[in-house]
DRENDO-1510 file (C-alpha; in Angstrom, 1 decimal, always signed):
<recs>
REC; n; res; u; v; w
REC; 1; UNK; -56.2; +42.2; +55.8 .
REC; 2; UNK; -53.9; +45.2; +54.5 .
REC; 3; UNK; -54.8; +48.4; +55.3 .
REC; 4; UNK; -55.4; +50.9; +52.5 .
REC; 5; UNK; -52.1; +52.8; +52.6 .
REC; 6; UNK; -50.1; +49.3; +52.8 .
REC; 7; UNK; -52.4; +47.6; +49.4 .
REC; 8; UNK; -51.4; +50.7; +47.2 .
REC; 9; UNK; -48.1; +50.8; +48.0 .
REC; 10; UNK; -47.8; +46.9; +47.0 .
REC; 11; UNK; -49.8; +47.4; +44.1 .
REC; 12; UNK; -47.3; +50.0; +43.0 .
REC; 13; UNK; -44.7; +47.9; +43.1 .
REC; 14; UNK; -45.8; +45.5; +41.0 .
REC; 15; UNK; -46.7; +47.8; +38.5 .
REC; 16; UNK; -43.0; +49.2; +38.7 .
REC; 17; UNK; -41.1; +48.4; +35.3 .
REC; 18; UNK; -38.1; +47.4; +38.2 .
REC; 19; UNK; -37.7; +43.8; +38.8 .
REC; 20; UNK; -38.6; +43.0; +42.6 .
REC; 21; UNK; -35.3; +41.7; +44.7 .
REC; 22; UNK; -37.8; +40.1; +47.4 .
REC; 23; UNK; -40.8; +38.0; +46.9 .
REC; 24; UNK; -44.1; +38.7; +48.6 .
REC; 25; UNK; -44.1; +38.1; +51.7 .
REC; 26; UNK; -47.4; +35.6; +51.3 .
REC; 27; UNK; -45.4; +33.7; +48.5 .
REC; 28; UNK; -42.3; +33.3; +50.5 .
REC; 29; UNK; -44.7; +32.0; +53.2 .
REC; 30; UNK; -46.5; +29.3; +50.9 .
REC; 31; UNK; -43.9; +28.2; +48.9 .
REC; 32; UNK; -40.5; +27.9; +51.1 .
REC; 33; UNK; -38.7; +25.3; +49.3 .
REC; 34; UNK; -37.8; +27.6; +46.2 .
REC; 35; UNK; -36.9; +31.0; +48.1 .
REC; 36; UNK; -34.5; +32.7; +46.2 .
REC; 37; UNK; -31.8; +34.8; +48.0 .
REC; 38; UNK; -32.1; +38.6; +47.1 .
REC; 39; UNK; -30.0; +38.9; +43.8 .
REC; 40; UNK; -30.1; +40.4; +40.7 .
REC; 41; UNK; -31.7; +39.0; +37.3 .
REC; 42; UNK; -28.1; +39.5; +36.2 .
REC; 43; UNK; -26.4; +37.4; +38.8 .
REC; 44; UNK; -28.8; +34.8; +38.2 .
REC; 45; UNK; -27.9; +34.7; +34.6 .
REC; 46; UNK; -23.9; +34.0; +35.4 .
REC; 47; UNK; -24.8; +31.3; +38.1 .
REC; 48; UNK; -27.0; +30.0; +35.4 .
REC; 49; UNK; -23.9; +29.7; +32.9 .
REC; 50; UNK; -21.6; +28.5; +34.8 .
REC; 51; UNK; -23.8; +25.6; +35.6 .
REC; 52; UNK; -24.2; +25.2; +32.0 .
REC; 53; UNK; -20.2; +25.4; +31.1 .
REC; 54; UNK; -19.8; +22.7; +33.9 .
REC; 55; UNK; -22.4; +20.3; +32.9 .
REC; 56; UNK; -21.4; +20.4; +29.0 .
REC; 57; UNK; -18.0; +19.8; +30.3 .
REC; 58; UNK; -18.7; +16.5; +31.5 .
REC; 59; UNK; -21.1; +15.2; +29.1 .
REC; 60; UNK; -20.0; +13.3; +26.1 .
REC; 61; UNK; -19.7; +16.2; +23.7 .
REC; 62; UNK; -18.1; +17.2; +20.8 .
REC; 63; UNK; -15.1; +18.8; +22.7 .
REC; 64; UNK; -15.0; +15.7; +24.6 .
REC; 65; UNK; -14.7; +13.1; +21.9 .
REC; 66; UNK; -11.9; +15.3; +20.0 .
REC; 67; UNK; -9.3; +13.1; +21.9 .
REC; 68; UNK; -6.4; +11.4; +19.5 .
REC; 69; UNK; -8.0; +9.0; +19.1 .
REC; 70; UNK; -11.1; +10.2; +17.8 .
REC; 71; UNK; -9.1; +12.0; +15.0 .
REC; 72; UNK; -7.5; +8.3; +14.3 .
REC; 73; UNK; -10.3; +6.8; +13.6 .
REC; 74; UNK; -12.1; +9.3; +11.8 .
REC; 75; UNK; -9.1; +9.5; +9.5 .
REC; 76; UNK; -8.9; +6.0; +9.1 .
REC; 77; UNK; -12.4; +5.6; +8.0 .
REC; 78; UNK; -12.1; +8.4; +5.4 .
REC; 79; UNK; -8.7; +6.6; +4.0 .
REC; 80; UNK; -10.8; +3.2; +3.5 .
REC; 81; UNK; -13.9; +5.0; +2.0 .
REC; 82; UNK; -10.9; +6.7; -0.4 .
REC; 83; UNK; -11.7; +10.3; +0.7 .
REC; 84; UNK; -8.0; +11.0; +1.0 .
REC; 85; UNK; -7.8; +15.1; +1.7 .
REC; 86; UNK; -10.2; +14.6; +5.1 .
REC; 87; UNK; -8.7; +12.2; +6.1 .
REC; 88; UNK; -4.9; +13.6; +5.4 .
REC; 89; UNK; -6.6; +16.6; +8.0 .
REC; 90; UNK; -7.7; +14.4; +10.3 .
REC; 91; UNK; -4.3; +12.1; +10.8 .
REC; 92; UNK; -1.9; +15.0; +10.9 .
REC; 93; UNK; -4.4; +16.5; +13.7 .
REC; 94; UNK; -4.2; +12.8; +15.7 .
REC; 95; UNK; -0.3; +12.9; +15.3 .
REC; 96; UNK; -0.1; +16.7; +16.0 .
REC; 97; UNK; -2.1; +15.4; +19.6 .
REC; 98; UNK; -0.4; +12.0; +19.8 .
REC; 99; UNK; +3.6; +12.2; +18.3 .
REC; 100; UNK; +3.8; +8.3; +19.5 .
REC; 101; UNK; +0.8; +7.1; +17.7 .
REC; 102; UNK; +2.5; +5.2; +14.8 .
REC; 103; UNK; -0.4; +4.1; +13.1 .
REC; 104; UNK; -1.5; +7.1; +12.1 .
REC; 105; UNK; +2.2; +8.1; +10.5 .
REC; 106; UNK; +1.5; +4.4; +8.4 .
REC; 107; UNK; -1.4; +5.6; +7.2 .
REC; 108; UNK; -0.6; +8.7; +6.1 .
REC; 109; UNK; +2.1; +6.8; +4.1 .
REC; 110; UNK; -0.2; +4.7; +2.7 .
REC; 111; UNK; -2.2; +7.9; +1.5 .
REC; 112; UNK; +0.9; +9.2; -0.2 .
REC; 113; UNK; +1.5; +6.2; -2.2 .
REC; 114; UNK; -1.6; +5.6; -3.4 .
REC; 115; UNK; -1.3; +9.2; -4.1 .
REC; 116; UNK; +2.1; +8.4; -6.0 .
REC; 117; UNK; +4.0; +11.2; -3.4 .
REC; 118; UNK; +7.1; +8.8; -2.6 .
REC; 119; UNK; +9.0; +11.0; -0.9 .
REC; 120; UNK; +6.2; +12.1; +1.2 .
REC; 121; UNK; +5.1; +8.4; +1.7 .
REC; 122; UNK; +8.8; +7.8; +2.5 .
REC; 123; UNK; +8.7; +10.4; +5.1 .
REC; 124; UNK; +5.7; +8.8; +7.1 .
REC; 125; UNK; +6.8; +5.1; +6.7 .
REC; 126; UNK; +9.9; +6.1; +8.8 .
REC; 127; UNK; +8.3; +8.1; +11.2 .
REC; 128; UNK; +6.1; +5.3; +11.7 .
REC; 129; UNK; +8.9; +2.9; +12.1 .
REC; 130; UNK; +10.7; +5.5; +14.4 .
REC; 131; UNK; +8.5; +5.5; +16.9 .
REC; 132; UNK; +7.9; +1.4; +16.4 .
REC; 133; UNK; +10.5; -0.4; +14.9 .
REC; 134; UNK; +8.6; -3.8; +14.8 .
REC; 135; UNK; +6.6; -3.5; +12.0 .
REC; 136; UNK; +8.0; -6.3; +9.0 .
REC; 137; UNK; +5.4; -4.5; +6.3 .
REC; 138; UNK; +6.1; -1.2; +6.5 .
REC; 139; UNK; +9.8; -2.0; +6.6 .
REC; 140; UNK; +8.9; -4.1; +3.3 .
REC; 141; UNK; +7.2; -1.6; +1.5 .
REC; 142; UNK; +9.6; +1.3; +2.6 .
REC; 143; UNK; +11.9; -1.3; +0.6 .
REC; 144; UNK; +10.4; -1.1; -2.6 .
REC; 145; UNK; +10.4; +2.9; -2.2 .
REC; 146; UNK; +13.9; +2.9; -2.0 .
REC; 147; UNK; +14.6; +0.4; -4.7 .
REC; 148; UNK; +12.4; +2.6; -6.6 .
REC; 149; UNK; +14.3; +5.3; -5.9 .
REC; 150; UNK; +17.8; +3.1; -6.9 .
REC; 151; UNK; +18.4; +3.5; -3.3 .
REC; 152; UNK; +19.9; -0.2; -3.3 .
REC; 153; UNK; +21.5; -0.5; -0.1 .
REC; 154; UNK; +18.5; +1.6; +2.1 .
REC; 155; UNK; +16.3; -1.3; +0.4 .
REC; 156; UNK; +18.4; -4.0; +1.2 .
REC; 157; UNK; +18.2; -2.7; +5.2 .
REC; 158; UNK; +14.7; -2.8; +5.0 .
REC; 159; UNK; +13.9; -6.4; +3.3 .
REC; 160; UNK; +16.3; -7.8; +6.0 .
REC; 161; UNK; +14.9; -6.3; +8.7 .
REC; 162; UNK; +11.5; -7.4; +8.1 .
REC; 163; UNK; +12.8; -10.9; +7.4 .
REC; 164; UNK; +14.5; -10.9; +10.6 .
REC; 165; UNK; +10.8; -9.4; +12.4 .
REC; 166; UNK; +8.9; -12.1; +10.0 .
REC; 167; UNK; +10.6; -15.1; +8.9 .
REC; 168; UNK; +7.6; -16.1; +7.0 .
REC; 169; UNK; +7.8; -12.7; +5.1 .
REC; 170; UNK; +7.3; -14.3; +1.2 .
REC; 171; UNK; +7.5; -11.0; -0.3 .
REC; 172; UNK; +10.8; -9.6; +1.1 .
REC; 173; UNK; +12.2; -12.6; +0.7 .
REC; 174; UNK; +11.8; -12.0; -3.2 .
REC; 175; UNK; +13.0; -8.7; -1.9 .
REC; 176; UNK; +16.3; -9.6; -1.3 .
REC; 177; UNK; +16.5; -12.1; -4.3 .
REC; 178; UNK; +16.6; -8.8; -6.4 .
REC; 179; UNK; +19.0; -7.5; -4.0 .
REC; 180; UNK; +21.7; -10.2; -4.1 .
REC; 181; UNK; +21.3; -11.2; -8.1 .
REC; 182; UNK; +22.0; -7.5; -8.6 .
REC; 183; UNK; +25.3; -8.2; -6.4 .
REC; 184; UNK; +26.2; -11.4; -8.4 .
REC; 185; UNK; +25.8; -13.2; -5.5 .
REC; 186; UNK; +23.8; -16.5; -6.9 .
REC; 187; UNK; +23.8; -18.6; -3.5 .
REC; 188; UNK; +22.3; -16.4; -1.2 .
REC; 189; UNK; +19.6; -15.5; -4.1 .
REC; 190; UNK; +18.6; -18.7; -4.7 .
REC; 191; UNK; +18.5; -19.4; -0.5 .
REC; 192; UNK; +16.4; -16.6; -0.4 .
REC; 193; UNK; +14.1; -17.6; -3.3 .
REC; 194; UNK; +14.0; -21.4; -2.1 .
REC; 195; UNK; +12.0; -20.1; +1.3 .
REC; 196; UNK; +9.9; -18.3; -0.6 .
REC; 197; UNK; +9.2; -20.7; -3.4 .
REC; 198; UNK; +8.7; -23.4; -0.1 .
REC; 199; UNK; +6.4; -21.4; +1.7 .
REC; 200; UNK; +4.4; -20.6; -1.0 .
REC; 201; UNK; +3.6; -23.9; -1.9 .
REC; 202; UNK; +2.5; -24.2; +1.6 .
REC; 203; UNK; +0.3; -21.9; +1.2 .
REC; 204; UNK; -1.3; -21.6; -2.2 .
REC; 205; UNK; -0.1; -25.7; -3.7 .
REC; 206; UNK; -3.6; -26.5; -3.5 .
REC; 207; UNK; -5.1; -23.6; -4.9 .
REC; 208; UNK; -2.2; -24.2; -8.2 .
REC; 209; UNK; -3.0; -27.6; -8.3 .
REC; 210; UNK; -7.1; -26.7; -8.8 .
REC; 211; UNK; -5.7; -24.2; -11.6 .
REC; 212; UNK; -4.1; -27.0; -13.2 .
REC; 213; UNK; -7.2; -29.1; -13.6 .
REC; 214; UNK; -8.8; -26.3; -14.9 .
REC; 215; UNK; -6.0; -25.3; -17.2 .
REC; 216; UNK; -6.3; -29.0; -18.2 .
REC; 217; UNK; -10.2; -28.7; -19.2 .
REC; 218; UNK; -9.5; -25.9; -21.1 .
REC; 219; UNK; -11.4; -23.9; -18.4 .
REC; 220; UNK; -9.3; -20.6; -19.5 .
REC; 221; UNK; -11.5; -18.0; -17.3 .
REC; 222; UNK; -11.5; -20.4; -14.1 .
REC; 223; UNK; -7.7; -21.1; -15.1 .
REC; 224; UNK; -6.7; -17.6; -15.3 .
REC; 225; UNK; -8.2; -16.5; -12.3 .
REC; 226; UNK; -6.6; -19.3; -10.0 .
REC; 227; UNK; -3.4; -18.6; -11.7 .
REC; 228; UNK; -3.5; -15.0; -11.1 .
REC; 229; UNK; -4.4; -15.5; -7.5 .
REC; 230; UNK; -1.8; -17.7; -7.0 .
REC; 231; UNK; +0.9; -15.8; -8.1 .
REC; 232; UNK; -1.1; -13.1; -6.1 .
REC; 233; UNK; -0.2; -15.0; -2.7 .
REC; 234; UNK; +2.6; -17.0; -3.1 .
REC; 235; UNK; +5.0; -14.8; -5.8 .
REC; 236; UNK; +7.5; -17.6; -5.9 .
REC; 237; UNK; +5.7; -20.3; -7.7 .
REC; 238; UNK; +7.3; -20.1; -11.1 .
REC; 239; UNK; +5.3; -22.9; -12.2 .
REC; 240; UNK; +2.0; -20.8; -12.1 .
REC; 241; UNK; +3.4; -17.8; -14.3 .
REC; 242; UNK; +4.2; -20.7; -17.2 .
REC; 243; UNK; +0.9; -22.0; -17.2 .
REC; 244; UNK; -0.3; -18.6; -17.5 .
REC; 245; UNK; +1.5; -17.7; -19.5 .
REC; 246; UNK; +0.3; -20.6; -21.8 .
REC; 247; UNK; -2.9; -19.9; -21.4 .
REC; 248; UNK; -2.5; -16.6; -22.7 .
REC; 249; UNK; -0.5; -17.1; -26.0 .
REC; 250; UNK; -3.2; -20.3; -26.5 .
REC; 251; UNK; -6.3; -17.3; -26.4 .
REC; 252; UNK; -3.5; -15.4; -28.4 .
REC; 253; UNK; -3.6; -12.7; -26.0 .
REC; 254; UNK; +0.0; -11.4; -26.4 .
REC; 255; UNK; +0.2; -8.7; -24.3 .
REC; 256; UNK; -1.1; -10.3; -21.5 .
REC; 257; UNK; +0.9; -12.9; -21.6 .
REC; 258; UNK; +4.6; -10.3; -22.2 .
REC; 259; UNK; +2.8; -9.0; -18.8 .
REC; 260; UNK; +3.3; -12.5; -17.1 .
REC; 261; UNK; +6.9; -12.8; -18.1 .
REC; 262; UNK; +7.7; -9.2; -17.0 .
REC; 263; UNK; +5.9; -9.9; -13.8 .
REC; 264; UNK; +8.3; -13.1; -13.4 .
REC; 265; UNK; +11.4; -11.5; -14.4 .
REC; 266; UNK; +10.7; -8.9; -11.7 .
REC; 267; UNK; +10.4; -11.7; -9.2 .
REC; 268; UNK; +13.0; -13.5; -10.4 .
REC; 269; UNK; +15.6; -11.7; -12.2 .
REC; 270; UNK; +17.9; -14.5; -13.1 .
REC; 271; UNK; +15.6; -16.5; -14.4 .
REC; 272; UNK; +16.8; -16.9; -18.1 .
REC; 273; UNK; +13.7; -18.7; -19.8 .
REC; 274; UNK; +11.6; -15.3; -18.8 .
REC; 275; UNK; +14.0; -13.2; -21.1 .
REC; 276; UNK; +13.7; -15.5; -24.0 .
REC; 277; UNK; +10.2; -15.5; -24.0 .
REC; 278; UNK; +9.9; -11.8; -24.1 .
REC; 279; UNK; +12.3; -11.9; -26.6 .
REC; 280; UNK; +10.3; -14.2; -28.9 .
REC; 281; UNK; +7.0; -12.6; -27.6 .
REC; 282; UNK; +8.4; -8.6; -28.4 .
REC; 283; UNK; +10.1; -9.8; -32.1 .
REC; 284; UNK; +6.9; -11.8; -33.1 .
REC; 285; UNK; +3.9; -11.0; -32.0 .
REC; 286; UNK; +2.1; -7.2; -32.7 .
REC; 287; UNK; +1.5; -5.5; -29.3 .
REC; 288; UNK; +0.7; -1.8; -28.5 .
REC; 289; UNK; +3.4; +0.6; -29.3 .
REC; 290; UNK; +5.6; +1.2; -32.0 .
REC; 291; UNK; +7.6; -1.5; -33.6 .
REC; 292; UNK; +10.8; -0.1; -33.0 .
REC; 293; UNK; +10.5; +0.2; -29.3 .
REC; 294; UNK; +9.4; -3.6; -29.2 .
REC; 295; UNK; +12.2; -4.9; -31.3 .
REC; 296; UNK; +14.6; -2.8; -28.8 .
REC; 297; UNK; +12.6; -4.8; -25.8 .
REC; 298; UNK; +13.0; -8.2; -27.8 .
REC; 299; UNK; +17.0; -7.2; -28.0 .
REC; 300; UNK; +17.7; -6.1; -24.9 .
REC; 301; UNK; +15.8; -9.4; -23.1 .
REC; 302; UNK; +17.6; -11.5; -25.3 .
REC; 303; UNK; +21.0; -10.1; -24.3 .
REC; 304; UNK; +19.9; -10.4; -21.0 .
REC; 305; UNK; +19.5; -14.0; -21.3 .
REC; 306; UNK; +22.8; -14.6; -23.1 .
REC; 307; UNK; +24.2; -12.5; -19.8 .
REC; 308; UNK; +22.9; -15.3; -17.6 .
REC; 309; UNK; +23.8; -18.0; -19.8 .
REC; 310; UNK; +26.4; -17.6; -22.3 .
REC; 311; UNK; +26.5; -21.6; -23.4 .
REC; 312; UNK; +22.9; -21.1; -25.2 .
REC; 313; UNK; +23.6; -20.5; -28.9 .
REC; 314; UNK; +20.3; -20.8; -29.8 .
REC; 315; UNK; +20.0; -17.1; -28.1 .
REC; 316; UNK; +22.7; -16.0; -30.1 .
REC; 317; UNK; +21.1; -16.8; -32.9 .
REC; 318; UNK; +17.8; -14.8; -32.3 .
REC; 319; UNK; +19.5; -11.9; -31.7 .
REC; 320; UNK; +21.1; -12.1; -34.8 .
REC; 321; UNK; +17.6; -12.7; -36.9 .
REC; 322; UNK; +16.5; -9.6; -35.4 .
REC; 323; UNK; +19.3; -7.3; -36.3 .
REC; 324; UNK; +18.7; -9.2; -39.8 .
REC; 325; UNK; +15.2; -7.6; -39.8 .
REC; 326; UNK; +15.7; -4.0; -38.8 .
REC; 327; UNK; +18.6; -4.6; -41.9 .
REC; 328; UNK; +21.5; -4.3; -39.5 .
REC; 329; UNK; +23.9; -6.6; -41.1 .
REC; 330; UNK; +27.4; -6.4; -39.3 .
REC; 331; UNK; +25.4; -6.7; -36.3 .
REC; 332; UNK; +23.5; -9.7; -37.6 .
REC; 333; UNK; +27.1; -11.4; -38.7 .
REC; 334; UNK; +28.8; -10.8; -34.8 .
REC; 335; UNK; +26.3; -11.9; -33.5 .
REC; 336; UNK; +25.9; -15.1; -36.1 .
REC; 337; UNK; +29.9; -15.7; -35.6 .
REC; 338; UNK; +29.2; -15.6; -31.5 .
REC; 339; UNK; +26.3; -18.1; -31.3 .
REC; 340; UNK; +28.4; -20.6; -34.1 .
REC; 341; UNK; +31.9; -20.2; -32.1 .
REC; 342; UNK; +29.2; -21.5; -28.7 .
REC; 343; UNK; +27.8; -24.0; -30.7 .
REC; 344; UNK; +31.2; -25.6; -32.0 .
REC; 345; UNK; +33.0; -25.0; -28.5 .
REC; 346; UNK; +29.8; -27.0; -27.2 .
REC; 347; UNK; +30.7; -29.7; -29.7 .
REC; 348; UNK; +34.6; -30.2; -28.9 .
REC; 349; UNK; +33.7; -30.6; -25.2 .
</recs>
């Protein structure tokens, strides 16, 4: 038992607005296993974060998970739902972290394209292929920036080189077809085009040869589609842009059908019969836009055509019935006396 003198002073103290620094001494005696050494509320309470900042610095937080690679993937899945600004943010931040990851630099110049920024997407495709040379698609489409940009020779390094990563590569194959009509250089062209036309019908012939029984049964909406999807996969098969194109002026839906031929021309630039059809199409057939601008289109194909093959006096002859038209009759005459002077030259051989 305490005595009186001892109970009042302990009852004092815990009546004190002071926090005691020692426990009673009949606590400490039944409870020993959580004694506490004689510190301050205030000590406790830094021991007590620090525990804290250590644990949460081990555990999977957010701070944790902000690696590179977090921002990578987080960027890439805003690009494919189309939420292009976050995810801009979020691929710079991976790069800023990672200079080496080159998938994120491809990306970003993916964004930019789609965006229609060429010169930025110009600037990520080759910091992308800086830091990893290998890759034949972004060396492709880094291609058709520059030959959008007239830069003919930058475009011609990048369709070779992702020929020489991927042989198979159909589409800068066609690449360089553009490259080497443009330098009058017919053989290597038509090499290029003949590996793309081949592997193309390795790839799609079956799928054309289902869109020509269609085509056949007058199935124009099955027809069209497997058409368009094979000149979606194998660019090459001038066969399938014909048909289409048939199909089109037979549903008498010419501007569709001018959109086939330019498609083919683009693909295959020396291909005469593609620039006589827009010819025809342009001069005879209303489509959107004023007349004048499609007679110029009809003229200029035409010419075109007569460019590639100057023994067709037929072509001749078209060109004059068009300046007949917009009442241009010296024009009409030259061009009259041109196609008759190939047509009689024709005859004495």
């Amino acid at each position: 038992m305490w005595s009186g003198a001892e109970s009042n002073r302990r009852h004092v103290d815990f009546q004190s607005t002071a926090l005691p620094t020692e426990l009673p001494d009949h606590l400490k005696n039944g409870l020993p296993l959580i004694y506490m050494p004689k510190l301050s509320i205030i000590k406790y309470a830094i021991i007590f974060s620090v525990f804290l900042g250590a644990y949460f610095a081990g555990a999977p937080g957010a701070d944790a998970r902000e690696t590179w690679e977090f921002y990578y993937e987080k960027g890439l899945t805003q690009y494919r739902l189309e939420i292009y600004d976050a995810a801009i943010f979020n691929l710079i931040r991976c790069l800023d972290a990672n200079p080496r990851c080159y998938e994120a630099a491809k990306v970003l110049a993916d964004i930019y394209d789609k965006r229609n920024n060429k010169s930025q997407a110009v600037k990520y495709y080759k910091q992308s292929l800086a830091i990893n040379d290998a890759q034949a698609d972004v060396h492709y489409t880094l291609g058709m920036l520059y030959e959008l940009f007239n830069e003919r020779g930058l475009a011609f390094q990048n369709f070779s080189r992702a020929v020489e990563i991927d042989p198979l590569h159909v589409r800068a194959h066609c690449g360089l077809v553009r490259y080497y009509v443009k330098e009058n250089d017919r053989a290597a062209a038509d090499r290029h085009f003949e590996i793309s036309y081949r592997m193309g019908m390795e790839k799609s012939g079956g799928l054309l040869s289902t869109a020509i029984e269609a085509d056949k049964k007058r199935d124009d909406k099955k027809a069209i589609a497997l058409y368009t999807q094979v000149i979606d996969e194998a660019p090459a098969l001038v066969d399938a842009y014909m048909n289409l194109y048939e199909v089109r002026m037979r549903r008498k839906e010419y501007a569709a059908a001018a959109g086939v031929m330019e498609r083919l021309k683009y693909i295959k630039p020396d291909l005469e019969k593609a620039y006589v059809l827009l010819g025809y199409i342009y001069f005879t057939q209303k489509l959107p836009g004023s007349r004048k601008l499609r007679l110029q289109k009809a003229l200029d194909n035409l010419k075109k055509a007569v460019e590639l093959n100057p023994e067709n006096c037929e072509t001749y002859y078209s060109i004059a019935e068009i300046y007949k038209f917009m009442k241009k009759q010296d024009e009409a005459r030259a061009w009259e006396k041109k196609g008759l002077a190939v047509e009689e030259g024709k005859e004495e051989k």
